[in-house]
SESE-566876 format. One record per residue (C-alpha): x, y, z; residue in three letters. Coordinates in pm, whole numbers, padded with zeros to 5 digits, always signed. Example, Ala and Ser with C-alpha at 12.3 -4.5 7.8 and 13.67 -1.06 7.14 Angstrom:
residues 2
+01230-00450+00780Ala/+01367-00106+00714Ser/
end
This chain:
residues 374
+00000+00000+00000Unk/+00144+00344-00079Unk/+00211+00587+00187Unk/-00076+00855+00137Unk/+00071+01173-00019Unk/-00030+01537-00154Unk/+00160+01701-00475Unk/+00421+01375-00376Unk/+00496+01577-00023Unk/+00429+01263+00215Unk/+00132+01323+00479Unk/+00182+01281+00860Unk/-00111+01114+01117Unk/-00252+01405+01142Unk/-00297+01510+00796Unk/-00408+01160+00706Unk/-00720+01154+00931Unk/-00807+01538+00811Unk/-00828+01416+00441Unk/-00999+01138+00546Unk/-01276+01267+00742Unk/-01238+01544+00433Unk/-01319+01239+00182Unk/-01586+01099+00434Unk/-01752+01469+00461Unk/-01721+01474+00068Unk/-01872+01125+00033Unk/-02176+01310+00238Unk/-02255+01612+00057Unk/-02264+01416-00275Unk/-02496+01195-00098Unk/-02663+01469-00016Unk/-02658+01653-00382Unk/-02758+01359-00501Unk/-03092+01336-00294Unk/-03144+01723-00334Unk/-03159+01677-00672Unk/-03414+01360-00677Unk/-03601+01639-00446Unk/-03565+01847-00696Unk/-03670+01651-01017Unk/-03990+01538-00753Unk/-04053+01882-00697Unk/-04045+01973-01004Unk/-04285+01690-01133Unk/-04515+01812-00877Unk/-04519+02135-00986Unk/-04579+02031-01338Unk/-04836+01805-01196Unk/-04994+02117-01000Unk/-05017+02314-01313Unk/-05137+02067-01514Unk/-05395+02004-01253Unk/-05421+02438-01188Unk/-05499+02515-01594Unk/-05739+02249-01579Unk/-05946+02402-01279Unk/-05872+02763-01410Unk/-06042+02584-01736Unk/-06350+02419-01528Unk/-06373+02779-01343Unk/-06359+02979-01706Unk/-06672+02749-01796Unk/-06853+02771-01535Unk/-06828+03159-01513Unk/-06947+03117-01876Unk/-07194+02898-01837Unk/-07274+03118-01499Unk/-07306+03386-01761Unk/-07512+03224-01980Unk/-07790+03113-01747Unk/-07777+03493-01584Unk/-07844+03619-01922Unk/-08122+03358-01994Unk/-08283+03437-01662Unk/-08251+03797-01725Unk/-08416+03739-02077Unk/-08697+03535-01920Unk/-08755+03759-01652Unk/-08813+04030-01884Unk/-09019+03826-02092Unk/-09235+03752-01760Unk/-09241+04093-01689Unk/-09380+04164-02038Unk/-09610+03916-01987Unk/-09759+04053-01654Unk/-09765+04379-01731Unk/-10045+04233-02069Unk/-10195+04040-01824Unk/-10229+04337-01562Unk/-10330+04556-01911Unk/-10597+04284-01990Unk/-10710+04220-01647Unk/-10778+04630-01620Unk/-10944+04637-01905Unk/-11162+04347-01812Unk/-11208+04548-01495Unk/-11346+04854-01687Unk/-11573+04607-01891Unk/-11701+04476-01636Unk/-11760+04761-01421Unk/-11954+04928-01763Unk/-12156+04664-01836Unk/-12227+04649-01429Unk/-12359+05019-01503Unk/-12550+04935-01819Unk/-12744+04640-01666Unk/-12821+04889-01389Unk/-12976+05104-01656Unk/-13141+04852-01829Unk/-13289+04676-01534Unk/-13448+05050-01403Unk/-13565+05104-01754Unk/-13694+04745-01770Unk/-13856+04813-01424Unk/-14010+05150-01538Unk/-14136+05039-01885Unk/-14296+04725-01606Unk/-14462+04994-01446Unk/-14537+05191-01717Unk/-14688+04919-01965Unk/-14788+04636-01701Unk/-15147+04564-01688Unk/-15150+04212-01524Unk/-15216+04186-01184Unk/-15375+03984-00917Unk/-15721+04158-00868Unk/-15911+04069-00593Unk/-16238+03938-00499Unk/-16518+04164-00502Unk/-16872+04168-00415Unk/-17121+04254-00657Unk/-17449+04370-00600Unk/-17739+04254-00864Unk/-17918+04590-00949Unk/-18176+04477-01184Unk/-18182+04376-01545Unk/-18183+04571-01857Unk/-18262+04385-02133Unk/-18548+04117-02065Unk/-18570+03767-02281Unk/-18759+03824-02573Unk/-18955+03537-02768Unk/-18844+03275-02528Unk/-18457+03347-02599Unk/-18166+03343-02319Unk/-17974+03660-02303Unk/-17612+03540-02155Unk/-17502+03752-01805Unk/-17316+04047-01937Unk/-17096+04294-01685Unk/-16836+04579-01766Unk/-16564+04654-01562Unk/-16374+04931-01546Unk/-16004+04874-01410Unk/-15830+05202-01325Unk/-15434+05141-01230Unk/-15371+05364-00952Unk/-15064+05551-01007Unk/-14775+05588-00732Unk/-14435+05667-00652Unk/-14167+05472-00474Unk/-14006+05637-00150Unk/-13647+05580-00051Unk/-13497+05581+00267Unk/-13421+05976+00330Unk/-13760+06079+00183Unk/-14078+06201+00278Unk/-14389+06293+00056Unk/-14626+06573+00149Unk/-14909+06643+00057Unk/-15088+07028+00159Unk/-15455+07135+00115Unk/-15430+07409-00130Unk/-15202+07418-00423Unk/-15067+07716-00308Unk/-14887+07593-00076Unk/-14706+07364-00229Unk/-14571+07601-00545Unk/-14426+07845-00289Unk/-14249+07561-00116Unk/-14121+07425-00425Unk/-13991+07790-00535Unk/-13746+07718-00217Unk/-13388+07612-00324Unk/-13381+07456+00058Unk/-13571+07413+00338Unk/-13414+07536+00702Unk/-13610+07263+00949Unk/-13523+07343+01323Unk/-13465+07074+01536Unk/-13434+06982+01883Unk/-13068+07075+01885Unk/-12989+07126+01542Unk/-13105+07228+01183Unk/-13118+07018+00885Unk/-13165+07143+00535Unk/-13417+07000+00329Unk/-13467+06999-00080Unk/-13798+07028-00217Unk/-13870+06833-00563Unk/-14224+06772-00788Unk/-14303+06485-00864Unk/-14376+06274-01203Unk/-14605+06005-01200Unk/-14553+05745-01396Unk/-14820+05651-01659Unk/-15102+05485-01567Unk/-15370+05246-01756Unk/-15734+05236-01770Unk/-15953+04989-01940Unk/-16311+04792-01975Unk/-16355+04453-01939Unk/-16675+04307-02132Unk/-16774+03988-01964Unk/-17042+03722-02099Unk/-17122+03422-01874Unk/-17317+03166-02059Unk/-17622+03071-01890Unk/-17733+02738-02034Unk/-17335+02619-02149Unk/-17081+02509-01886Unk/-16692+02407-01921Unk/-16606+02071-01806Unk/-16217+01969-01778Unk/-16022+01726-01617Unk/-16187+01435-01882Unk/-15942+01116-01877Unk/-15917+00969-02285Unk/-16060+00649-02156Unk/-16301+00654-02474Unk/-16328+00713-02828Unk/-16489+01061-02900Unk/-16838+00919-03003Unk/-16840+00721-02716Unk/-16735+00994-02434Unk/-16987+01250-02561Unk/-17242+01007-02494Unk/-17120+00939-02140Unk/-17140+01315-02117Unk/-17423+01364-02203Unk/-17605+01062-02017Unk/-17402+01167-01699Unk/-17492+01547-01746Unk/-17891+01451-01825Unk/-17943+01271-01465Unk/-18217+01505-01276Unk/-18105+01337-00966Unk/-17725+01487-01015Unk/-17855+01806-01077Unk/-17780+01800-01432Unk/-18112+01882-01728Unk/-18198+01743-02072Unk/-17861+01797-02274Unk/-17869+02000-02629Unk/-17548+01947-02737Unk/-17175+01813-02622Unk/-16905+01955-02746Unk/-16564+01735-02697Unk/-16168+01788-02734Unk/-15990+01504-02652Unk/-15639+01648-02676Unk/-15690+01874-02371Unk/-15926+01696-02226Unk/-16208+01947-02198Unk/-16604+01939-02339Unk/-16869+02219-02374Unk/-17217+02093-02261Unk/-17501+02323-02322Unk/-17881+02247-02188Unk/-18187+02288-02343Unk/-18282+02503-01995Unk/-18119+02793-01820Unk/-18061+02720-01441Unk/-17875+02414-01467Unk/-17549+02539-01635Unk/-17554+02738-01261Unk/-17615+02455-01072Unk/-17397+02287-01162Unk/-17115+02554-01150Unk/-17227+02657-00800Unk/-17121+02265-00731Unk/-16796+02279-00926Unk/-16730+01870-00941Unk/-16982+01634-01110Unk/-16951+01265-01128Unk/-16863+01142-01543Unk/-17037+00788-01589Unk/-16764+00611-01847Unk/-16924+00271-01805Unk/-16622+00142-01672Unk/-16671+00325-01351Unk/-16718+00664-01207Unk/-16453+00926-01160Unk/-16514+01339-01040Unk/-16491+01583-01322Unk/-16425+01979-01282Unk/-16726+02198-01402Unk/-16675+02572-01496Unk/-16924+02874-01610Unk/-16854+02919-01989Unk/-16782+03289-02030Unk/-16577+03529-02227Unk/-16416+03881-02211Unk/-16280+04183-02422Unk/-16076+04451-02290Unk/-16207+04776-02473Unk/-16131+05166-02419Unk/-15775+05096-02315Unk/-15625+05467-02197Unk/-15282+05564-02053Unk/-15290+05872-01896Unk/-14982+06095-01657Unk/-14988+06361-01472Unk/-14811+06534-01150Unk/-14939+06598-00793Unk/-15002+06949-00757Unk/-15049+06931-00414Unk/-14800+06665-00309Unk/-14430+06744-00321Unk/-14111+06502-00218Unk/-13862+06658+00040Unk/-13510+06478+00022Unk/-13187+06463+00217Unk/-13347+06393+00541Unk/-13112+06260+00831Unk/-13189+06011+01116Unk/-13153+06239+01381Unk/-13433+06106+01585Unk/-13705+05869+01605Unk/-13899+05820+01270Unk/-14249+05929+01413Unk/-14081+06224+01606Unk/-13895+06278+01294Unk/-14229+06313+01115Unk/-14402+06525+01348Unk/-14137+06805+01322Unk/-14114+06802+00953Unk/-14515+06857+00975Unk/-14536+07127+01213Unk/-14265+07325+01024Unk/-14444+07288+00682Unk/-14796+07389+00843Unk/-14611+07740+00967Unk/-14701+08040+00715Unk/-14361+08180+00823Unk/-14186+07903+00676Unk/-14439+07945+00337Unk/-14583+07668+00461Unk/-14994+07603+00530Unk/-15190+07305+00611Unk/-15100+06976+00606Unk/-15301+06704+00411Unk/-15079+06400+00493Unk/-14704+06310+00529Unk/-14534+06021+00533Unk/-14145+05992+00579Unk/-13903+05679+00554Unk/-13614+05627+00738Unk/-13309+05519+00609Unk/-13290+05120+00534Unk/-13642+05123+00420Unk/-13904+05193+00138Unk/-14273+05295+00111Unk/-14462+05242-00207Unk/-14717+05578-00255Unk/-15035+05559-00424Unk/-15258+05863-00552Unk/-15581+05875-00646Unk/-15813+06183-00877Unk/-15748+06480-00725Unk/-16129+06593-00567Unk/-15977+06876-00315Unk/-16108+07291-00427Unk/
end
């Protein structure tokens, strides 16, 4: 082995151990490079891995921003479109409104026109039973002939006025009275603890109908109905007429039968007068069929015209409607203190007729008959 040496100069102990633990330190660091730079490459692949990895998120973020984009636009877009669309649909709806609330109006109108031509023009009513006295008759038979029961009736439609709540009608005994109150633009009525003005208006009627009715009541020809079609025609008019000839029933001799099967109804008229009558005073008669008895309905035959049909109008002149009335008290008390301020002269009022006021909440129908007062 060769003595250890530098530049050929021969090394002592000393220097021996130095290079060796210089060799040994040497040996390390390389070592040591040597790992550094497998850190290094590492380090570097995970850097190109992180950037790899970094451009593909930036990437994924860029499209999702876009798409982000996108979808705000779209929303934006439909939003607006939405908006479009409620705003026609408020537009339409409003003008629905204002359709509605017109026609509202015109079926108002209509209906109080339809009302008033009812009042005006409406001649069918419920009329109610009256009593009538038999004065005597004016034409006699002559040459053994039956005059049928004639009457004329004369229906006069009374005219009148609704009153609303708020309203009172008042009528005065001279006409006077009620011009110079109606010349008022107001009327100052003193109170208990207050005044209340009052307006003054005349009054139209509506029109009003009068007519004639010409009744005839036949005295030997009654109306029997409620026939069943249990027979042939021939064969039912002779059950009629056997049924309606029976003394005992209260029935006479028979002149002729007159029979409608569709409805059901028949025309019998005696030879006699006073047994159509009777037997209308009884109202039911038993009908023979041969196949049993059953109850048939018996009527007086009679018929009517309607002749000198008038409409007439006119206007109270002695009645006048007051308005704009308040509920300040009791309705009667109410009353009395709008009469005793009309009857003083001072307030150009005079005596009162009749009054009649309605309260608020509730109406009064007012009929008027001919005028008779001087």
């Amino acid at each position: 082995m060769a003595d250890p040496s530098i530049d050929g100069q021969p090394l002592c102990t000393d220097d021996e151990q130095a290079l060796v633990q210089a060799k040994a330190e040497l040996e390390q660091w390389k070592s040591k490079l040597e790992k550094a730079d497998d850190e290094k490459s590492r380090l570097t692949l995970d850097k190109l891995d992180t950037d790899e990895r970094k451009k593909e998120a930036q990437s994924a973020v860029t499209s999702l921003m876009d798409a982000q984009g996108r979808l705000a636009l779209e929303v934006a877009n439909k939003m607006k479109e939405i908006e479009v669309q409620i705003q026609g649909i408020e537009k339409d709806s409003a003008h629905l409104r204002s359709n509605l609330e017109r026609l509202c109006e015109e079926r108002k109108a209509k209906k109080a026109e339809t009302d008033c031509l009812q009042r005006r023009f409406k001649i069918r009513a419920a009329i109610p039973e009256k009593r009538i006295k038999f004065c005597g008759v004016e034409k006699a038979e002559r040459d053994g002939l039956c005059c049928d029961t004639e009457g004329v009736f004369t229906i006069t439609q009374r005219p009148c006025t609704l009153l609303s709540g708020g309203e009172a009608l008042i009528t005065f005994e001279e006409e006077k009275v009620a011009q110079q109150i109606l010349r008022l633009a107001k009327c100052s009525v003193s109170l208990d603890k207050a005044k209340m003005d009052i307006k003054p208006f005349c009054m139209n009627l509506e029109p009003s109908a009068k007519f004639e009715v010409h009744l005839i009541v036949s005295k030997r020809t009654v109306q029997v109905t409620q026939i069943p079609p249990a027979l042939p025609d021939e064969r039912m008019r002779d059950r009629l007429e056997i049924s309606f000839s029976k003394p005992s029933l209260g029935g006479g001799e028979v002149e002729r039968v007159s029979y409608d099967r569709s409805i059901g109804t028949a025309q019998i008229t005696f030879l006699n007068t006073g047994v159509a009558e009777r037997l209308a005073l009884k109202r039911r008669h038993p009908l023979d069929t041969g196949m049993g008895e059953m109850m048939v309905d018996v009527k007086p035959l009679y018929s009517y015209q309607l002749k000198k049909f008038q409409t007439y109008c006119g206007a109270p002149v002695r009645s006048i409607l007051l308005r704009g009335i308040q509920d300040v008290m009791e309705e009667e008390d109410l009353q009395d203190h709008l009469e005793i301020h009309f009857q003083k002269p001072s307030n150009y009022g005079g005596e009162v007729e009749s009054i009649k006021y309605v309260a608020h909440g509730n109406e009064a129908k007012a009929f008027f008959t001919e005028d008779t007062a001087m």
